[in-house]
C-alpha positions in Angstrom: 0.0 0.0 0.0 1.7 3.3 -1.0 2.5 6.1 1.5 -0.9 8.4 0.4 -3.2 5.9 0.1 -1.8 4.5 4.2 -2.2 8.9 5.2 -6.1 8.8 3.7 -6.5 5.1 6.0 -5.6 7.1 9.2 -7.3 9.9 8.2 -10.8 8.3 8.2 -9.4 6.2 11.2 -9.2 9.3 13.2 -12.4 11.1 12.0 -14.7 8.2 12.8 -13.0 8.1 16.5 -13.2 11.8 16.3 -17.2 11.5 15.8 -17.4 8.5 18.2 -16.0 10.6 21.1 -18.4 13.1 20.1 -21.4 11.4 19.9 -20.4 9.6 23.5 -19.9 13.3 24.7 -23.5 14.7 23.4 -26.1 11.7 23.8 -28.2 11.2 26.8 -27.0 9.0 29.9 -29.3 5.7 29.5 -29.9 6.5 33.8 -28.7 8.7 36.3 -28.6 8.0 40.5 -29.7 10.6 43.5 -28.8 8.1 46.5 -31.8 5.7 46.2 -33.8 7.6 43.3 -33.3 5.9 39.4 -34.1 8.2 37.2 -34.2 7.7 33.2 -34.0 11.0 31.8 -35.0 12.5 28.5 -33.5 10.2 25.3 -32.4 8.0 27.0 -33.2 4.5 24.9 -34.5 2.9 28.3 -37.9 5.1 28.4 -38.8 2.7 25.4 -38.1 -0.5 27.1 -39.5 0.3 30.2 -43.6 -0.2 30.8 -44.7 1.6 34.0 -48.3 0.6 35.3 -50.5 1.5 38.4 -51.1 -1.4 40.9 -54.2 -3.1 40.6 -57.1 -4.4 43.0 -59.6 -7.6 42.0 -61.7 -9.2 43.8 -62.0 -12.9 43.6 -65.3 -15.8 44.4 -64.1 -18.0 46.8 -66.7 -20.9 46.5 -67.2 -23.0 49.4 -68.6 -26.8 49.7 -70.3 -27.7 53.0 -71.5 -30.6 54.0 -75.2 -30.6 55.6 -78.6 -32.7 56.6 -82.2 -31.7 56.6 -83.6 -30.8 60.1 -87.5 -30.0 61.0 -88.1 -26.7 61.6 -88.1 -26.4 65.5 -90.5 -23.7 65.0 -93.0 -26.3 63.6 -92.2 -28.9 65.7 -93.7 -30.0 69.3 -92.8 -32.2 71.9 -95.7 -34.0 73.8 -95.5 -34.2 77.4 -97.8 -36.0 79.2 -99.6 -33.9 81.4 -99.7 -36.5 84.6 -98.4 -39.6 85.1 -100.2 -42.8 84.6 -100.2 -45.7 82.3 -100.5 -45.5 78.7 -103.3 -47.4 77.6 -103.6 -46.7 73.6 -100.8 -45.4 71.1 -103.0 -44.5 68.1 -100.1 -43.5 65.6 -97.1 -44.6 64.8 -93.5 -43.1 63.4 -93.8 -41.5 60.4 -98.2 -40.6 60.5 -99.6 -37.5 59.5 -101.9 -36.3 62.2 -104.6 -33.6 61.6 -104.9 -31.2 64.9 -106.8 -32.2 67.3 -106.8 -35.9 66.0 -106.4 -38.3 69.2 -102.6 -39.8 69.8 -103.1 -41.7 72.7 -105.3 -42.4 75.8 -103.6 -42.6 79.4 -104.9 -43.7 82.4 -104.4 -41.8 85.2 -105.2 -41.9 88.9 -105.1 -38.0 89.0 -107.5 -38.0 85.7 -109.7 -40.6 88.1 -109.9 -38.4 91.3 -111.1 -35.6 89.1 -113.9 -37.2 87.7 -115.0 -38.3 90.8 -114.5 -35.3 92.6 -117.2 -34.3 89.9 -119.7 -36.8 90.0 -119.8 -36.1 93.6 -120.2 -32.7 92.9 -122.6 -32.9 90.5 -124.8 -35.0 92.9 -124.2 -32.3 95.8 -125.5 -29.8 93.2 -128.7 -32.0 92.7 -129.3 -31.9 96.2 -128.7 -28.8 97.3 -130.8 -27.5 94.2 -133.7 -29.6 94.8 -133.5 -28.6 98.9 -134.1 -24.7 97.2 -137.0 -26.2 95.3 -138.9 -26.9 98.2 -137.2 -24.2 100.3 -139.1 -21.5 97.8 -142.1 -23.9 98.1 -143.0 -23.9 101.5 -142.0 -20.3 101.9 -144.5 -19.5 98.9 -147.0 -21.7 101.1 -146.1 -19.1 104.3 -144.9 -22.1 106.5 -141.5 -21.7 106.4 -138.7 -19.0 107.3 -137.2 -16.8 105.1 -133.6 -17.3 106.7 -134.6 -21.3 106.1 -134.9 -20.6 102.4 -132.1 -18.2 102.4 -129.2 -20.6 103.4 -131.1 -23.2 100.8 -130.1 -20.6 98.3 -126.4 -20.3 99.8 -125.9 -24.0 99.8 -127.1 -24.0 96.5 -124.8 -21.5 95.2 -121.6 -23.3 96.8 -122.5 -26.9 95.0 -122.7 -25.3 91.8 -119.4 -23.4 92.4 -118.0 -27.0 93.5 -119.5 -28.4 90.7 -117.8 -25.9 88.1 -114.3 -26.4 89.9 -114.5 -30.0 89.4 -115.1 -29.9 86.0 -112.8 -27.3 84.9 -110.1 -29.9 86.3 -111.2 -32.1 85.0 -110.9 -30.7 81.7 -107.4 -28.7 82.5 -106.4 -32.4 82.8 -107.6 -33.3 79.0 -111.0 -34.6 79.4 -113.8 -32.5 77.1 -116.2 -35.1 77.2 -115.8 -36.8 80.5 -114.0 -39.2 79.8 -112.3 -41.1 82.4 -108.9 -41.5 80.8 -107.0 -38.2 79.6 -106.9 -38.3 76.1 -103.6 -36.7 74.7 -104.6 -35.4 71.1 -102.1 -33.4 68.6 -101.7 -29.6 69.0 -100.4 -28.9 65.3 -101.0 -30.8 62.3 -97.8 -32.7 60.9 -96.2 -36.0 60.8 -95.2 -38.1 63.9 -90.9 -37.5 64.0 -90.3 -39.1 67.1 -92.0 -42.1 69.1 -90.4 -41.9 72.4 -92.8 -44.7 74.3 -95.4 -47.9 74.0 -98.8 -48.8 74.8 -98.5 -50.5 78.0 -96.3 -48.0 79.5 -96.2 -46.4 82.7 -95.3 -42.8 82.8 -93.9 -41.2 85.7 -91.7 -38.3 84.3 -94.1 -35.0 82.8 -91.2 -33.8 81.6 -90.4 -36.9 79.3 -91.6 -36.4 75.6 -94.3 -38.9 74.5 -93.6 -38.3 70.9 -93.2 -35.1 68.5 -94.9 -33.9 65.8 -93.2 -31.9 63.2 -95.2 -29.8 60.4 -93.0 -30.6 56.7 -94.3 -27.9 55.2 -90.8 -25.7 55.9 -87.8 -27.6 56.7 -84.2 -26.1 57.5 -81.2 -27.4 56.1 -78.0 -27.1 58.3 -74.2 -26.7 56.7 -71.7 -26.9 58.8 -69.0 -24.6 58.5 -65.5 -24.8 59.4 -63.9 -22.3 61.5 -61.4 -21.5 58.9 -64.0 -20.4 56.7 -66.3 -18.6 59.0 -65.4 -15.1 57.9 -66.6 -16.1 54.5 -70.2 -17.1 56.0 -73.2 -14.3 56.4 -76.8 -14.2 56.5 -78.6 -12.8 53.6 -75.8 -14.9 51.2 -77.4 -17.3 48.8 -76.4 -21.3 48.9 -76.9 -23.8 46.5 -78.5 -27.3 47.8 -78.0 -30.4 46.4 -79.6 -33.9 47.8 -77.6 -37.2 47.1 -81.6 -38.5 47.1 -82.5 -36.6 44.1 -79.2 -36.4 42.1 -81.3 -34.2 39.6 -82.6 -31.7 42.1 -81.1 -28.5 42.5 -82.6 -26.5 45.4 -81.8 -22.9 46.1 -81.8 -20.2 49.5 -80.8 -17.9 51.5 -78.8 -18.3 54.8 -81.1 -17.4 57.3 -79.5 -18.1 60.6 -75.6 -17.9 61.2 -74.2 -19.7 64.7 -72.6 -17.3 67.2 -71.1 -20.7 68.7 -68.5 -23.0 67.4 -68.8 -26.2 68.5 -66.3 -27.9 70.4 -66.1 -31.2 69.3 -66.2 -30.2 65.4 -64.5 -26.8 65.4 -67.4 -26.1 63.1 -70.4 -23.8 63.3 -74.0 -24.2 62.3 -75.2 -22.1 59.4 -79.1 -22.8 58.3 -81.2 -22.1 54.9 -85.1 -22.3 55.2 -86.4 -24.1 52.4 -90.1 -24.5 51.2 -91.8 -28.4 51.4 -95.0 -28.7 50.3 -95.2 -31.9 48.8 -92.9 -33.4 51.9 -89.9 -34.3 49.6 -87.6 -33.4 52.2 -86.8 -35.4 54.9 -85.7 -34.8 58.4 -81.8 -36.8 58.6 -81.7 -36.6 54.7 -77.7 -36.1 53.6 -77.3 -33.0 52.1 -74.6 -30.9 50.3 -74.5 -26.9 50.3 -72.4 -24.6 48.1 -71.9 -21.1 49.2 -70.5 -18.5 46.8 -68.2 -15.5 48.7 -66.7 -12.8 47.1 -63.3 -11.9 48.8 -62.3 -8.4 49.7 -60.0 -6.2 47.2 -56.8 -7.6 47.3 -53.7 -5.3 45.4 -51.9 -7.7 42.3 -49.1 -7.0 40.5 -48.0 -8.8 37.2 -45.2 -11.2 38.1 -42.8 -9.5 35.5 -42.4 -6.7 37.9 -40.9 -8.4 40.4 -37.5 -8.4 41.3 -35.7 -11.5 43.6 -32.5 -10.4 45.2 -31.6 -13.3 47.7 -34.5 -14.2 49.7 -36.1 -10.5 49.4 -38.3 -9.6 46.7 -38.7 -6.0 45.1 -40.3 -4.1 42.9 -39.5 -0.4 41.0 -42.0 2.3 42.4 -42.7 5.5 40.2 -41.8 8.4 42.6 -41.8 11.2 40.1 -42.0 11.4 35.9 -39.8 8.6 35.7 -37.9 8.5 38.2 -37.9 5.2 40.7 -37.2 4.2 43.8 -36.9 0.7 44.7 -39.2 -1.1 47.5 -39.6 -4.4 49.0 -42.9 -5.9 49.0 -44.5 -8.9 50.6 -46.2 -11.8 48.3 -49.4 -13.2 49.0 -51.4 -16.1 46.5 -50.1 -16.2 42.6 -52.6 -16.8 39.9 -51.1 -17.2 36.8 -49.1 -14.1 35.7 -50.4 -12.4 38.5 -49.4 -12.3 42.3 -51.3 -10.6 45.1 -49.1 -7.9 47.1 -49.7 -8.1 51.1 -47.4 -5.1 52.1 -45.0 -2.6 50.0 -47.5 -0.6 47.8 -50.4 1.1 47.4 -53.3 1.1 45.4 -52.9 3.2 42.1 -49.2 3.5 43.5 -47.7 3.1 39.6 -44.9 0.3 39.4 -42.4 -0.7 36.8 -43.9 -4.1 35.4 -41.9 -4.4 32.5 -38.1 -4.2 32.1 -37.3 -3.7 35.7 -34.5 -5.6 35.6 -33.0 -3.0 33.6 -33.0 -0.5 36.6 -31.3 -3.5 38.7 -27.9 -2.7 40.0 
């Protein structure tokens, strides 16, 4: 290569570095750092690889599957106590009847239920005498041969049997007896079908306080869920719940939660929640297995794509927007991830804006 053409080599050499230098000299710093501010100024080719965005809130359905069993309502349901005690002569019905009101269950004989009635058979005989005794009390003093204190104290004794009279037969029928009958007839207060049988013809009763048998009216019948006590906070009255019965596989039943327990119970760790459902053809059954799914909606939780996340060690970061472009960086606590999402627990606020894409480009 001769001498001139090796001069024009270094001379284009030297004006290309020349021009290098300058450009170097003249274009924008890709980012410039404050102590812990980042900022990417004006130019500078990171602005288009960077994509800031403001953090985000949504709400999510939790949906929760409970188990549960049809109960009577214990609004429609009544115990029978017998009202003395005695021997129980006739059961009329048996487990599972339905019973009109009024319709007789069973007859028991009872020596209280005796005494009564006798108490008014003898007061209805002192009645007959004592009224009779005024009969010819008024008689004889209409005839003028007979004392008006005489037929006075007729009167008086008169007045006392019939009192007697009406005591004794309003124990009698306090006791259960309408017609006089000697035996106390037990008949059913609500219409419904027999739940319960709790005794046996033949019987001798000697605790009042020991039911007989219950009726239960069908035509509204709760079903209970039982709800664990990690899920309680999802659980409020007014919430609808989906019912489905393993006896009708096809039967999909819908309500609203009308009752919520204030009392978890100690052997399940569970609580009681209860839905009032319709019956009126008696399809459901008291004891029948049932299944209840409750949909909850979950408060606002902040996300944040996972692409904004930045893992130094065991901490995890993100860029936070303090100014037009300019960034600080902050830790942040992770909650669930779904997906490309992740919820944030601690670190930022809603509408806070965070780098979410190209982060890593801010990294040290």
């Amino acid at each position: 290569m001769s001498l001139n053409r090796r001069h024009h080599h270094r001379c284009i050499i030297a004006a290309a570095l020349a021009l290098l230098v300058t450009f170097s000299l003249t274009a924008a710093p890709l980012l410039e750092r404050k102590g812990e501010q980042i900022s990417v100024p004006a130019g500078s080719s990171l602005r288009a690889r960077l994509l800031v965005s403001p953090v985000g809130s949504a709400s999510t359905a939790r949906q929760l599957a409970l188990p549960a069993i049809v109960e009577a309502d214990p609004a429609l349901t009544v115990n029978i106590l017998p009202p003395l005690s005695g021997r129980l002569g006739t059961v009329s019905v048996r487990l599972g009847d339905v019973v009109r009101q009024g319709q007789l269950l069973a007859l028991l004989q009872a020596p209280d239920m005796t005494q009564a009635a006798a108490d008014l058979d003898k007061a209805t005989d002192a009645r007959v005498l004592t009224r009779r005794a005024l009969e010819r009390a008024d008689a004889v003093n209409a005839a003028g041969g007979n004392a008006g204190k005489d037929t006075e104290q007729a009167r008086s004794n008169d007045m006392q049997a019939q009192a007697e009279m009406q005591r004794a037969s309003a124990r009698l029928a306090a006791l259960g007896s309408t017609d006089g009958h000697r035996a106390l007839r037990i008949t059913a207060p609500i219409a419904g079908a027999v739940t319960v049988v709790g005794t046996a013809a033949g019987a001798y009763i000697n605790d009042t306080t020991a039911s007989l048998m219950t009726i239960a009216n069908l035509e509204r019948v709760l079903v209970t869920a039982y709800v664990p006590e990690n899920q309680i906070g999802a659980i409020s009255r007014g919430q609808t719940a989906d019912i489905r019965l393993p006896a009708f596989p096809g039967l999909a039943l819908r309500g609203v939660i009308s009752y919520v327990s204030a009392v978890v119970e100690p052997d399940t760790r569970r609580i009681k929640v209860r839905i009032t459902l319709p019956n009126p053809d008696g399809k459901l059954k008291p004891n029948m297995f049932a299944s209840v799914q409750v949909s909850s909606a979950s408060s606002p939780r902040l996300v944040l794509p996972t692409s904004a996340l930045l893992m130094n060690n065991d901490s995890v970061s993100v860029f936070v927007e303090t100014a037009s472009w300019t960034f600080v960086r902050r830790p942040v606590t992770l909650g669930s991830e779904d997906g490309e999402t992740v919820q944030i627990l601690s670190g930022v606020r809603a509408g806070e804006r965070v780098v979410v894409r190209g982060g890593v480009l801010l990294n040290d």
